[in-house]
C-alpha positions as CSV (number, residue, x, y, z in Angstrom):
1,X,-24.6,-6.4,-38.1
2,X,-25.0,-3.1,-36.7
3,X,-23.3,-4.4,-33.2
4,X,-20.4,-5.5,-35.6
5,X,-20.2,-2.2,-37.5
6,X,-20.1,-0.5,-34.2
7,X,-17.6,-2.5,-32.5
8,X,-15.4,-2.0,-35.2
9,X,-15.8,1.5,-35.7
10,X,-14.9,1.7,-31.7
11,X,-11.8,-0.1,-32.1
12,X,-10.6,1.8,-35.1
13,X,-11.1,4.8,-32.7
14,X,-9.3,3.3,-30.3
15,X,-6.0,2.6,-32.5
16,X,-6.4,5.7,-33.6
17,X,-6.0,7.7,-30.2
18,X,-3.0,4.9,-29.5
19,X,-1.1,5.3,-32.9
20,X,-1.4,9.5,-31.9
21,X,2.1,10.5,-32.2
22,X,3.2,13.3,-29.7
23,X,4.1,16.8,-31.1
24,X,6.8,18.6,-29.2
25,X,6.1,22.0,-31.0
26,X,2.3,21.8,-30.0
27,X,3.2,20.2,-26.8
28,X,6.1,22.9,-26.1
29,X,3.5,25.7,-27.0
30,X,1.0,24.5,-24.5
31,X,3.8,24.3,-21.6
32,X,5.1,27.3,-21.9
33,X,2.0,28.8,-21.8
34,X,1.4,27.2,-18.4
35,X,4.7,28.5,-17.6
36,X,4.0,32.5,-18.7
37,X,2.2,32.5,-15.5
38,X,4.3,30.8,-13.3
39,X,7.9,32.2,-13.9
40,X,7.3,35.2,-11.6
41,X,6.8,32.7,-8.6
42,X,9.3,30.4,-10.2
43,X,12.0,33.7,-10.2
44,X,11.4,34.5,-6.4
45,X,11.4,30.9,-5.4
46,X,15.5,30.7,-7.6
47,X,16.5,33.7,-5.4
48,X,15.0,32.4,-2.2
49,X,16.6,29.3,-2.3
50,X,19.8,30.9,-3.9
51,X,20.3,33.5,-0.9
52,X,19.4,31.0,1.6
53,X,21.8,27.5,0.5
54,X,22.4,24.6,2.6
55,X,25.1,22.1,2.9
56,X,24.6,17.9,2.3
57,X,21.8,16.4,4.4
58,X,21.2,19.7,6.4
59,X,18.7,21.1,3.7
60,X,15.9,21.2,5.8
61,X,14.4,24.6,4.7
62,X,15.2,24.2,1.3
63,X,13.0,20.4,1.1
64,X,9.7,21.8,3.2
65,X,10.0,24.8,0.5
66,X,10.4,22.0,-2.5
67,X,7.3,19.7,-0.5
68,X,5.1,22.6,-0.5
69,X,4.9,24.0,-3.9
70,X,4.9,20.6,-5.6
71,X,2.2,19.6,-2.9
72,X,0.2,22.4,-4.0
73,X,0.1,21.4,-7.7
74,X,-1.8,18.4,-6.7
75,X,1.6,15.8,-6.2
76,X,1.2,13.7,-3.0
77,X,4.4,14.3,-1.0
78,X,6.5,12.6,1.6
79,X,9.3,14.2,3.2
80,X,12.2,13.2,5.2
81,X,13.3,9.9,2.5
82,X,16.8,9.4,3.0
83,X,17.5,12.0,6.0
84,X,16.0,15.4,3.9
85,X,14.8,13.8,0.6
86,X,11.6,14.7,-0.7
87,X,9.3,12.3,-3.0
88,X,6.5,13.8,-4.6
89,X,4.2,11.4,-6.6
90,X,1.3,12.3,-9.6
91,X,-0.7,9.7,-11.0
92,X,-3.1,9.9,-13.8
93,X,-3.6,7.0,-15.4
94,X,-2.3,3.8,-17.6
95,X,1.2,4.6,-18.2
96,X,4.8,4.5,-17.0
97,X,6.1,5.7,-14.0
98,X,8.7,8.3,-15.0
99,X,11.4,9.4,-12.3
100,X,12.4,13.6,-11.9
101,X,15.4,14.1,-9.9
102,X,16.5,17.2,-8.9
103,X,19.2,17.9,-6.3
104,X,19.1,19.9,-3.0
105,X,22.3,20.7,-1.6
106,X,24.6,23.8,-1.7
107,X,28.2,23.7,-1.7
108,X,30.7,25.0,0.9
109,X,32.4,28.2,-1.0
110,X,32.2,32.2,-0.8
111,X,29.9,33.3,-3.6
112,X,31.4,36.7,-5.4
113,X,28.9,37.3,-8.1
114,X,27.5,40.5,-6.3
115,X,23.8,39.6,-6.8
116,X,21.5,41.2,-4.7
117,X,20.2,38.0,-3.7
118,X,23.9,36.5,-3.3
119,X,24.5,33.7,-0.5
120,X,26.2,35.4,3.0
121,X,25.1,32.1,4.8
122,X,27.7,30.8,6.8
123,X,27.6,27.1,8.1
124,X,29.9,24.4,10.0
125,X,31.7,22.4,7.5
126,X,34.0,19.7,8.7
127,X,34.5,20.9,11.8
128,X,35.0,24.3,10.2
129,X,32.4,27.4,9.5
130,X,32.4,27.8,5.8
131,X,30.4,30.4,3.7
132,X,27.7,28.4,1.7
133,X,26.4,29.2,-1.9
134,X,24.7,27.3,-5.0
135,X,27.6,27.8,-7.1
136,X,26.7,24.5,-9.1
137,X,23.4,25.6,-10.3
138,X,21.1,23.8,-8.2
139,X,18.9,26.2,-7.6
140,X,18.1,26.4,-11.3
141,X,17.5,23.0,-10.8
142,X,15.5,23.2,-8.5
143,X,12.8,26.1,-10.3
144,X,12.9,24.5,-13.3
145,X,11.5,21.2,-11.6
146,X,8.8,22.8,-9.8
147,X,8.1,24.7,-13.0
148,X,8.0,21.6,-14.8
149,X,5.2,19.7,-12.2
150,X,3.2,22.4,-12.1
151,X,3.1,22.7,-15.9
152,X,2.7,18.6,-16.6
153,X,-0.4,19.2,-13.5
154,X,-2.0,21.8,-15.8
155,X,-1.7,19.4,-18.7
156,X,-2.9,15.7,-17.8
157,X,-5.1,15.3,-20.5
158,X,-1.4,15.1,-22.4
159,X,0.1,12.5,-20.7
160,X,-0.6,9.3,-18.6
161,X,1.3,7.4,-16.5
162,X,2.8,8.0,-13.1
163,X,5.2,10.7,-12.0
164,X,8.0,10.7,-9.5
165,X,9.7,13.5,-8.5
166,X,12.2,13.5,-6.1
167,X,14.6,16.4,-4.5
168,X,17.4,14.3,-3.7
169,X,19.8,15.2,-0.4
170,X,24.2,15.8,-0.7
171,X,24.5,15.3,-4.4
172,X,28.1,17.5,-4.2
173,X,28.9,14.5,-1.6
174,X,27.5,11.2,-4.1
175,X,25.8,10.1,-1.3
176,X,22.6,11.0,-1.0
177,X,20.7,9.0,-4.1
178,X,22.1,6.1,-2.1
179,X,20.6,7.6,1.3
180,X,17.2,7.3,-0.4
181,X,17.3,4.0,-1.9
182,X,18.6,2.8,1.7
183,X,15.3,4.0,2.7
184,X,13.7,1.7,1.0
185,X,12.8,3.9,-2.1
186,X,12.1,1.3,-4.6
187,X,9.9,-1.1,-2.2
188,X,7.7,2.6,-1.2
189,X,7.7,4.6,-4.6
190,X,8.0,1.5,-7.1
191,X,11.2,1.2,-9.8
192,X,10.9,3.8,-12.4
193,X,10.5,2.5,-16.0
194,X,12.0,6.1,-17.2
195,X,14.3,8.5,-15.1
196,X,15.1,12.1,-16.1
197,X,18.0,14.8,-14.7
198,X,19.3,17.6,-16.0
199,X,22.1,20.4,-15.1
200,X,22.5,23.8,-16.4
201,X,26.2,24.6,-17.6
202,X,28.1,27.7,-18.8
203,X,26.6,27.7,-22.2
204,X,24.2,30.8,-23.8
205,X,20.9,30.6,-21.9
206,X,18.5,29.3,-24.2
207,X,19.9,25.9,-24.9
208,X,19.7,22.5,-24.6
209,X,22.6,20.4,-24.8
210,X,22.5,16.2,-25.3
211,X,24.5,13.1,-26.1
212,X,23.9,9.3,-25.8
213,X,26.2,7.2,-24.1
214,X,28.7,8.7,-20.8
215,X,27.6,12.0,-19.7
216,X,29.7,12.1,-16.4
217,X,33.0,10.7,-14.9
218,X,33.5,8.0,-11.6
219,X,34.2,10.1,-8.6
220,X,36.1,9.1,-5.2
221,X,36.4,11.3,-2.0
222,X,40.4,11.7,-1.0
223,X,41.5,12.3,2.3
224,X,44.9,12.0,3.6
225,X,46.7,12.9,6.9
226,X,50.5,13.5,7.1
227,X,52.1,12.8,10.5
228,X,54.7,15.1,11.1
229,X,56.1,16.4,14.6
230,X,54.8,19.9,15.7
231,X,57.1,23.0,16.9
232,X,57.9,26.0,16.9
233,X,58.2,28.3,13.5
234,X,61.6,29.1,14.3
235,X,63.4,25.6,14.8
236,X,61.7,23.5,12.2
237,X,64.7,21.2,12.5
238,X,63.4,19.8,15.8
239,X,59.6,19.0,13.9
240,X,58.7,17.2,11.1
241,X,56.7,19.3,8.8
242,X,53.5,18.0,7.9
243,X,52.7,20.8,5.8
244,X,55.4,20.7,3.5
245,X,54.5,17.0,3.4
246,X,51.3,18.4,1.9
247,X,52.7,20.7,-0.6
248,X,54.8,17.8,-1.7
249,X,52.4,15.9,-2.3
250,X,50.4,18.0,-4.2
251,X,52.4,18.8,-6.4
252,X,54.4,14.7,-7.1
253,X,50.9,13.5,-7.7
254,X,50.3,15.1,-10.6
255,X,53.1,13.1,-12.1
256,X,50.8,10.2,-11.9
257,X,48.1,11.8,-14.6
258,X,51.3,13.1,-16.8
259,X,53.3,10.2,-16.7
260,X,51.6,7.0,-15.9
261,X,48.5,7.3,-17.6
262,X,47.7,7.5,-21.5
263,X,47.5,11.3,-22.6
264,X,44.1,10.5,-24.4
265,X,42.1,8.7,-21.3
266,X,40.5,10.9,-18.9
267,X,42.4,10.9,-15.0
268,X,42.1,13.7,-13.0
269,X,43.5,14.0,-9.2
270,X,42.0,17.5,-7.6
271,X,43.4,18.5,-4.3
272,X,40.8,21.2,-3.0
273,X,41.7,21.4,0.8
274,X,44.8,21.7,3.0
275,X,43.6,22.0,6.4
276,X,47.1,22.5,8.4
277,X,47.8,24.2,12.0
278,X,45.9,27.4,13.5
279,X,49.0,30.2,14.2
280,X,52.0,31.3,11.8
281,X,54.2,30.5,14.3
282,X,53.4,26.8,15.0
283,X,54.7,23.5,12.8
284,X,51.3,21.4,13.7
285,X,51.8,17.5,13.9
286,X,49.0,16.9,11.3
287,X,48.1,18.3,7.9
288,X,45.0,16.9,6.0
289,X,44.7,16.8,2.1
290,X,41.6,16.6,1.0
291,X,40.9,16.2,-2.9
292,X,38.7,14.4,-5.6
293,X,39.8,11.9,-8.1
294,X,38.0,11.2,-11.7
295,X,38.0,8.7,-14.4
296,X,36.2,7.1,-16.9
297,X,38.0,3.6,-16.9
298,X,38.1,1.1,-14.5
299,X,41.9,0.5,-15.7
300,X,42.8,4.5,-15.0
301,X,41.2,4.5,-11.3
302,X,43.1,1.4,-10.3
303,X,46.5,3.4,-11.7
304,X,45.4,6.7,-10.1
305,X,44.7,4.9,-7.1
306,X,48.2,3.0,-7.1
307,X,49.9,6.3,-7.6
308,X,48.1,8.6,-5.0
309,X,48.9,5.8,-2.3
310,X,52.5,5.7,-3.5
311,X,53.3,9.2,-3.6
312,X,52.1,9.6,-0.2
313,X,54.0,6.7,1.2
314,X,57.2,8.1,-0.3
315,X,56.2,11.9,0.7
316,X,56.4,10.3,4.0
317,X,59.7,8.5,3.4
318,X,61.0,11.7,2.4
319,X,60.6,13.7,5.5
320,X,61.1,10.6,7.6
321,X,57.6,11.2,9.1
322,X,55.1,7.9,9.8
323,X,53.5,6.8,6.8
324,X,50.4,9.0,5.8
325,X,47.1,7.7,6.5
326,X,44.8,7.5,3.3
327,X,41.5,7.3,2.9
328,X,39.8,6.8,-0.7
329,X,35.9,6.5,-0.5
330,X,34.0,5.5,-3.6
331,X,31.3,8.0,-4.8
332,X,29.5,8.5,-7.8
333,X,30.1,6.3,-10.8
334,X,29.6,7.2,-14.6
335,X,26.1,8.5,-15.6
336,X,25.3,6.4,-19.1
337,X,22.8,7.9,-20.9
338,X,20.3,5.0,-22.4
339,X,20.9,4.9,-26.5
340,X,17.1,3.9,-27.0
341,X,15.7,7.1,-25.0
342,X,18.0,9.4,-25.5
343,X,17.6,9.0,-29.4
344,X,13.9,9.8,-28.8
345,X,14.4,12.7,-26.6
346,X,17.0,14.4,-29.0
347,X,14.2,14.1,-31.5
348,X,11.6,16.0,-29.4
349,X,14.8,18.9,-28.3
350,X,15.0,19.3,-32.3
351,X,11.5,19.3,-33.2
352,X,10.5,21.8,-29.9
353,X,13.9,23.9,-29.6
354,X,15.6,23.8,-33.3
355,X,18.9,25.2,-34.0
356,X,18.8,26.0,-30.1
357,X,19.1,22.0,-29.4
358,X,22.4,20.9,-29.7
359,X,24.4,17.7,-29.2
360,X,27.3,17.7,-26.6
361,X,30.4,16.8,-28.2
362,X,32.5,16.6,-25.0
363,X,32.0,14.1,-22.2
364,X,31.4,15.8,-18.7
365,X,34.3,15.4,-16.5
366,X,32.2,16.0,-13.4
367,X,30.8,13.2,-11.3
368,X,26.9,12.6,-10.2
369,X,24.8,10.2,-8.1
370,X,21.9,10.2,-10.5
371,X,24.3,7.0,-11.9
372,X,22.9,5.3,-8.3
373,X,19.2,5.4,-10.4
374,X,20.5,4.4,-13.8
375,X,22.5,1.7,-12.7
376,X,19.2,0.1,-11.4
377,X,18.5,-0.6,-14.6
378,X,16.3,2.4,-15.6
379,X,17.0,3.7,-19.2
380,X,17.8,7.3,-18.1
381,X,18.8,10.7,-19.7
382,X,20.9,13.1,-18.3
383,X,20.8,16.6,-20.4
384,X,22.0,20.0,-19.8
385,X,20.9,23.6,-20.5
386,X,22.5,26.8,-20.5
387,X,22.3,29.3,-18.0
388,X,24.8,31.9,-19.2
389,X,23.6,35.4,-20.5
390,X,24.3,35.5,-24.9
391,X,26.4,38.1,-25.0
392,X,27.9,37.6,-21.6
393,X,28.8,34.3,-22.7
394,X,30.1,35.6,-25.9
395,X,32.4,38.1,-24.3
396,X,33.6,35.8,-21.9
397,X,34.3,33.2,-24.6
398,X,36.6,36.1,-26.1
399,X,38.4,37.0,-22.4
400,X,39.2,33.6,-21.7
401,X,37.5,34.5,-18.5
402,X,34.1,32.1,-18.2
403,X,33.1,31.5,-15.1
404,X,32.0,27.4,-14.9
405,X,29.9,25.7,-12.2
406,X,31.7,25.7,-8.7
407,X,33.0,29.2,-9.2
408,X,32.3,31.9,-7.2
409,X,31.6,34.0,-9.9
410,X,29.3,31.4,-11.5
411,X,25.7,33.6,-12.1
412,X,23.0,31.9,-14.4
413,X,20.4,33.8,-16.4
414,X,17.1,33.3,-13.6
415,X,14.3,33.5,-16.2
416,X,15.7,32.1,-19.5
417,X,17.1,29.3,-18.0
418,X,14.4,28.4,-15.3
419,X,11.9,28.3,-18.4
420,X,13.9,26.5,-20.5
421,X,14.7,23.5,-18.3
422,X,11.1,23.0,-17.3
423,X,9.9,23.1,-20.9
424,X,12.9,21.0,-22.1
425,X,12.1,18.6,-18.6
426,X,8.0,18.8,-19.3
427,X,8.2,17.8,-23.0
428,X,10.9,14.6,-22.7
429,X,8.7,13.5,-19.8
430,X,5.7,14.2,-21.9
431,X,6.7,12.4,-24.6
432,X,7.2,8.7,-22.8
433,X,4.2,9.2,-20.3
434,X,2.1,7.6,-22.3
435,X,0.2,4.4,-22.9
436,X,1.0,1.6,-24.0
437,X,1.0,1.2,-28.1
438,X,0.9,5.6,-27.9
């Protein structure tokens, strides 16, 4: 009898610790306190990697930096996944395995903020030196996931399961989440039964932004070369222009969004390079055109497609030049967020962050590889965080003057931001790492 009385009074205990529900405002509490402690080295690891960028699959620096302060909070790292991926596992216990990406690379811009720790790198970019800068905010990304294994370390008595962090290679080129599975990611690390990303945006530091459903557009790579005939500056009669081809071309091809497409659905066609000729004086043969294009319908990037190769053919026509080579690479597709676990983490942003958690009305335009890890079938979410200054923001609002991601002038908030999207990260992992029936 007293066996029986026991037994049962064990297994009551044990439903009760499974049926303990998590509690984002004593769970945020407890990681920020972690964190009070950490943002110092957090802040001078942001500006470290912020004055020292590097471009798609050359950040070598940048992932033995990322290896060795998430090695030193007890994760088990390997390097080199994928070309310069890092994977950096924690287990502790019965549980899920919960995948943390964050994103490596720097973009090839001129930075203008005027921060004292501001980019001056310079690098070859397509055949071309190019100033380098994290003008996308992955930098931010970057602290804030550090902050937010170091913090989850200090706490594994609140969570169990298995983590995965990964600093993933060229995300500004969609290719390097498919680098790493290539490598044989799944067979090494396992498939993820959660995965988690986020992205700080031009909104008041502070923040945290979410939405169910599409979060990010499909992205392809343009490239096309117009043929012309080269001479000199002063007799372009005897050449064939190829640079006026160019211009022609990118200016027609914005017919195709205005006039083929339905107003409402998202299309956009971005040229963001014309690489033409080295002297004023010279007509080269060759221009290049070098763009992105977006959507968020299949039916849309066959039409933009269709139109991009038909302007270019005519372009061609026009100046009675060969026809244009084109070149359309597929990159990133849309990044879904799960309904299921993005209804559960909006629940913990409310609970931990309040009035400060917000939904996000507006579906991102931007493209991103994470989709290569969603679209294995792991319910995902994909949230943002704001990075701009209050009353910056505010004023800026008011100009019409706010500088977005991929500008030069784009400056997040170090502190505010880093601490927020560790917390934010921490307590949506925190809340699914746990076992089964918890």
């Amino acid at each position: 009898m007293v066996r029986v009385a026991f037994g049962l009074f064990m297994a009551g205990v044990a439903a009760s610790a499974q049926a303990a529900p998590f509690e984002p405002g004593a769970a945020k509490a407890k990681v920020e306190q972690i964190l009070s402690g950490e943002l110092a080295r957090l802040d001078a690891l942001y500006r470290d990697i912020h004055r020292h960028p590097e471009l798609a699959f050359e950040e070598k620096v940048t992932a033995a930096r990322l290896a060795n302060e998430i090695k030193a909070a007890g994760f088990t790292v390997t390097q080199g996944v994928g070309g310069t991926g890092v994977v950096a596992v924690l287990k502790n216990g019965a549980g899920p395995t919960v995948l943390v990406r964050t994103e490596l690379d720097a973009l090839p811009m001129a930075e203008r903020t005027g921060l004292p720790y501001a980019s001056s790198t310079v690098a070859l970019w397509q055949g071309r030196e190019t100033p380098v800068a994290h003008s996308c905010g992955h930098d931010v990304h970057m602290a804030a996931w550090v902050g937010a294994a170091r913090a989850l370390a200090a706490l594994k008595d609140e969570w169990s399961g298995t983590l995965v962090f990964i600093g993933q290679p060229a995300e500004e080129t969609t290719s390097g989440a498919q680098a790493m599975l290539k490598d044989d990611f799944i067979r090494r690390f396992g498939k993820p039964d959660y995965a988690f990303a986020l992205h700080v945006s031009p909104a008041p530091a502070g923040t945290v932004l979410y939405r169910s459903g599409p979060m990010s557009s499909t992205s392809d790579a343009l490239e096309i070369v117009f043929h012309g005939r080269g001479g000199h500056g002063s007799a372009p009669a005897a050449t064939i222009d190829p640079v006026l081809m160019a211009a022609r071309f990118t200016v027609d091809v914005q017919s195709v969004i205005s006039r083929e497409k339905a107003p409402e659905a998202f299309g956009v066609v971005t040229v963001g390079a014309i690489v033409a000729g080295d002297a004023g004086n010279v007509i080269p043969d060759e221009a290049v055109v070098r763009g992105t294009i977006r959507s968020q319908d299949d039916a849309v990037r066959t039409k933009l497609l269709a139109g991009i190769r038909r302007t270019a053919q005519a372009v061609s026509d026009m100046a009675g030049a060969p026809a244009a080579t084109v070149t359309i690479t597929p990159g990133g597709k849309m990044v879904i967020n799960d309904p299921a676990l993005s209804e559960r983490t909006e629940a913990v942003f409310k609970q931990a962050f309040g009035k400060s958690a917000q939904p996000f009305p507006i579906i991102m335009s931007g493209s991103e590889d994470f989709s290569e890890f969603v679209n294995l079938g792991v319910p995902s979410v994909y949230f943002l965080i704001g990075g701009l200054e209050p009353a910056f923001f505010a004023s800026a609002i008011k100009s019409g003057h706010l500088p977005i991601n991929h500008s030069p002038d784009f400056a997040p908030e170090p502190e505010p931001t880093i601490r927020t999207g560790a917390t934010a990260m921490a307590l949506a992992i925190m809340n699914v790492a746990r076992p089964a029936g918890r």
